[in-house]
C-alpha positions as CSV (number, residue, x, y, z in Angstrom):
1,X,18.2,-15.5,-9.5
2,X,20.0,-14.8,-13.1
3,X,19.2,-12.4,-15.1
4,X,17.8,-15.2,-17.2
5,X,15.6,-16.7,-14.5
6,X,14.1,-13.2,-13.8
7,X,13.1,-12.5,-17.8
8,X,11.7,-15.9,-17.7
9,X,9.8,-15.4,-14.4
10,X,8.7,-11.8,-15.6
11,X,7.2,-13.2,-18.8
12,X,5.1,-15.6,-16.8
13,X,3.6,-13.4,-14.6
14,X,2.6,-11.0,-17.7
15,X,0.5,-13.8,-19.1
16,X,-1.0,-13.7,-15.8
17,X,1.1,-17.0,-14.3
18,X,1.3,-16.6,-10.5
19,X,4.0,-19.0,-10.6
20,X,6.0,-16.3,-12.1
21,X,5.5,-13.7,-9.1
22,X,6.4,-16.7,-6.3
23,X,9.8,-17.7,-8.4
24,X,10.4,-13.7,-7.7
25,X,9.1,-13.3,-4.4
26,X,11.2,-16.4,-2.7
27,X,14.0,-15.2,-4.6
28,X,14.0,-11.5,-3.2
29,X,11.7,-11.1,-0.8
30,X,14.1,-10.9,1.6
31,X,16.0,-7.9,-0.1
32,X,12.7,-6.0,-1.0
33,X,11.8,-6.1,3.2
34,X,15.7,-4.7,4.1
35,X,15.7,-1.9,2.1
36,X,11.9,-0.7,2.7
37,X,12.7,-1.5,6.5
38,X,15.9,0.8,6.3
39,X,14.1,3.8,4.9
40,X,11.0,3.6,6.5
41,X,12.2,2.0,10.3
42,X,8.8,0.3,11.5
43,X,8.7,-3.5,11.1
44,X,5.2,-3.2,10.5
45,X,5.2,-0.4,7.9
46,X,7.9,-2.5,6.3
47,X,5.4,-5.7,5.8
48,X,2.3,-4.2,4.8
49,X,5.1,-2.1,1.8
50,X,6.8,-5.0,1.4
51,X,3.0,-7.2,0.2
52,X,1.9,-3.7,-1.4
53,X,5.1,-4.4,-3.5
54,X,4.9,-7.7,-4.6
55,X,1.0,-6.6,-5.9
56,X,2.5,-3.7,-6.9
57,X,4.5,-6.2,-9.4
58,X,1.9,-7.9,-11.2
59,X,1.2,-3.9,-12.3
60,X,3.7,-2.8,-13.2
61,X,5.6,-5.9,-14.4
62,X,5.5,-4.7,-18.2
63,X,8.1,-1.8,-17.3
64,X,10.9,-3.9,-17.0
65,X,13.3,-3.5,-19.7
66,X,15.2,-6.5,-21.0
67,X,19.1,-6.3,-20.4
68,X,18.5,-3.8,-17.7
69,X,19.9,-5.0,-14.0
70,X,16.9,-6.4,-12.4
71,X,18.0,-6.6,-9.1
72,X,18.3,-2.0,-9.5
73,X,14.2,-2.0,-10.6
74,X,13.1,-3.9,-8.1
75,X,14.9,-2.3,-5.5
76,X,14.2,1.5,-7.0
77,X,10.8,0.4,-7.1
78,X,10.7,-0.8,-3.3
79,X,12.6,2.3,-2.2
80,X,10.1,4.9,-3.9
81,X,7.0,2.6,-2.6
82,X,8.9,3.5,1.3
83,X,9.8,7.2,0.6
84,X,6.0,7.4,-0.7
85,X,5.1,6.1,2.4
86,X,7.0,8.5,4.7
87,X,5.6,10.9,2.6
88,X,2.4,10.4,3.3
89,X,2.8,9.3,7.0
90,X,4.4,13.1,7.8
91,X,1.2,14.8,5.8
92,X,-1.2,12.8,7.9
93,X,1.3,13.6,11.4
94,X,0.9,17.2,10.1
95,X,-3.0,17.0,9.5
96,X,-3.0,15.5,13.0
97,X,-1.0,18.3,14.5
98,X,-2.3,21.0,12.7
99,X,-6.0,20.1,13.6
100,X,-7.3,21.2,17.1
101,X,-9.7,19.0,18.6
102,X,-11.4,20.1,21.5
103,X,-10.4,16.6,23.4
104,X,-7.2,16.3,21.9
105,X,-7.7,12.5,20.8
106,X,-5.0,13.2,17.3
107,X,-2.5,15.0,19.9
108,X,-3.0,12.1,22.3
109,X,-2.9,9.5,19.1
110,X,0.6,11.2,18.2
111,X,2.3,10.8,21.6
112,X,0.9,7.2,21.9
113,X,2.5,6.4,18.3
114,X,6.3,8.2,19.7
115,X,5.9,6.5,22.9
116,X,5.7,3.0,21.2
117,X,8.0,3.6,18.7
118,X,10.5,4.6,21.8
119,X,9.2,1.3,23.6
120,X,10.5,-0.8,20.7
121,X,13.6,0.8,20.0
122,X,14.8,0.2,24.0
123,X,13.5,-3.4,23.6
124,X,16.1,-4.3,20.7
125,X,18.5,-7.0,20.9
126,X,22.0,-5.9,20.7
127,X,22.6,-6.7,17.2
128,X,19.5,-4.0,16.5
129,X,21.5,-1.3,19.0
130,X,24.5,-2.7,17.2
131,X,22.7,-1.4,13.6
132,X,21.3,1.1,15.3
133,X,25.1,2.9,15.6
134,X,25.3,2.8,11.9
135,X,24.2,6.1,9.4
136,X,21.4,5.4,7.5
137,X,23.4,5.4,4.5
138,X,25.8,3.3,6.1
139,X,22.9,0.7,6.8
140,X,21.3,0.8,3.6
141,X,25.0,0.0,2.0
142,X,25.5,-2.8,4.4
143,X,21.9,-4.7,3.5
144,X,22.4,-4.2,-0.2
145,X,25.9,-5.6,-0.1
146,X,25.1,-8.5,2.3
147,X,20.9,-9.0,1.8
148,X,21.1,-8.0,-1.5
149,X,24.4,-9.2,-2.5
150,X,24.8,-6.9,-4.7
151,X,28.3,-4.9,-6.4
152,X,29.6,-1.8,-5.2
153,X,29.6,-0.8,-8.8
154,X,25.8,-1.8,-8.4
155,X,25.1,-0.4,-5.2
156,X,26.8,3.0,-6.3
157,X,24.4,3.1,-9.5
158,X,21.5,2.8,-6.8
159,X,22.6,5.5,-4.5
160,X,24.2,7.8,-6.4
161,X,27.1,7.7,-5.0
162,X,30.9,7.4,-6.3
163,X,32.0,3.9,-5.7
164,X,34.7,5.0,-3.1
165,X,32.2,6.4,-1.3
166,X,29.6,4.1,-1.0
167,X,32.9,1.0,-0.4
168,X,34.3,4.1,2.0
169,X,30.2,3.9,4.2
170,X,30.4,0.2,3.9
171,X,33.9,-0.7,5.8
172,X,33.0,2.2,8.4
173,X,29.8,0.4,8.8
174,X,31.4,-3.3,9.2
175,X,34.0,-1.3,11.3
176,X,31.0,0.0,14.1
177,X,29.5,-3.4,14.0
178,X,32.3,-4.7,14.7
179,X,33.1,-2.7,17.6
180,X,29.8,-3.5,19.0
181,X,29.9,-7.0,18.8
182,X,33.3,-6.9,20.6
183,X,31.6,-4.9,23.4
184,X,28.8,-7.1,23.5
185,X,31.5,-10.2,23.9
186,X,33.3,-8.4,26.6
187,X,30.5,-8.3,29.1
């Protein structure tokens, strides 16, 4: 989607057209779900973030500033949405923790919720174990360069990081994937 195309879809969905809001979701929906999956790392938790975000849009639609990347707000807005999240999830682990039932249903509740997160993990298909090798900076480079399609010069705006950094965590990333895949053809 242009820069254009977003403006125009933006302005629809201020004066309330929904049509405005699909034009964005279809466009990066995709892109919204890969960067609140790589900070938060629940497929579920990145679903239910990714719908709070495109509701999220229709609110906060009127901060968008012509000329400004659009591809940056949407995705700083998905990434605070996620770190809001984990935010949130650790207070309520440390509530759980902290509190001392006499039965111990939040301790129990805690080691169902690591168990099944350790269930999933062992279940992935190689190309998840084959992400899995990759820093979580590496990772999030890698989906905003290949989901996102954005610039390094983009992507380093983002992050924060110099450019030879963020193209340094990006070929170091392919690299490990790479190596993975090889494995995973030599069996």
């Amino acid at each position: 989607m242009t820069d254009k195309e977003f403006l125009s879809a933006i302005k629809k969905l201020l004066k309330g057209d929904k049509d405005g809001l699909r034009l964005i979701y279809e466009a990066y929906m995709k892109l919204i779900y890969a960067v609140v999956y790589d900070t938060v790392g629940s497929k579920e938790d990145a679903e239910d973030i990714t719908s709070e975000f495109f509701v999220k849009l229709i609110r906060v639609a009127d901060t968008f500033k012509k000329g400004s990347p659009h591809k940056t707000w949407l995705v700083t807005i998905a990434k605070n949405m996620a770190i809001d999240h984990l935010r949130k999830r650790s207070k309520e682990v440390l509530r759980i923790d902290d509190e001392s039932d006499e039965d111990g249903i939040g301790k129990q509740w805690a080691d169902e919720t690591s168990a099944s997160v350790e269930d999933s993990a062992s279940l992935s298909m190689d190309m998840a174990r084959a992400m899995e090798t990759l820093s979580p900076k590496e990772k999030e480079i890698i989906d905003l360069k290949l989901v996102g399609q954005f610039k390094f010069k983009e992507i380093a705006d983002m992050t924060g990081q110099p450019i030879g950094t963020v193209t340094w965590l990006y070929n170091q990333g392919i690299k490990k994937l790479r190596r993975c895949l090889v494995d995973y053809e030599q069996r």
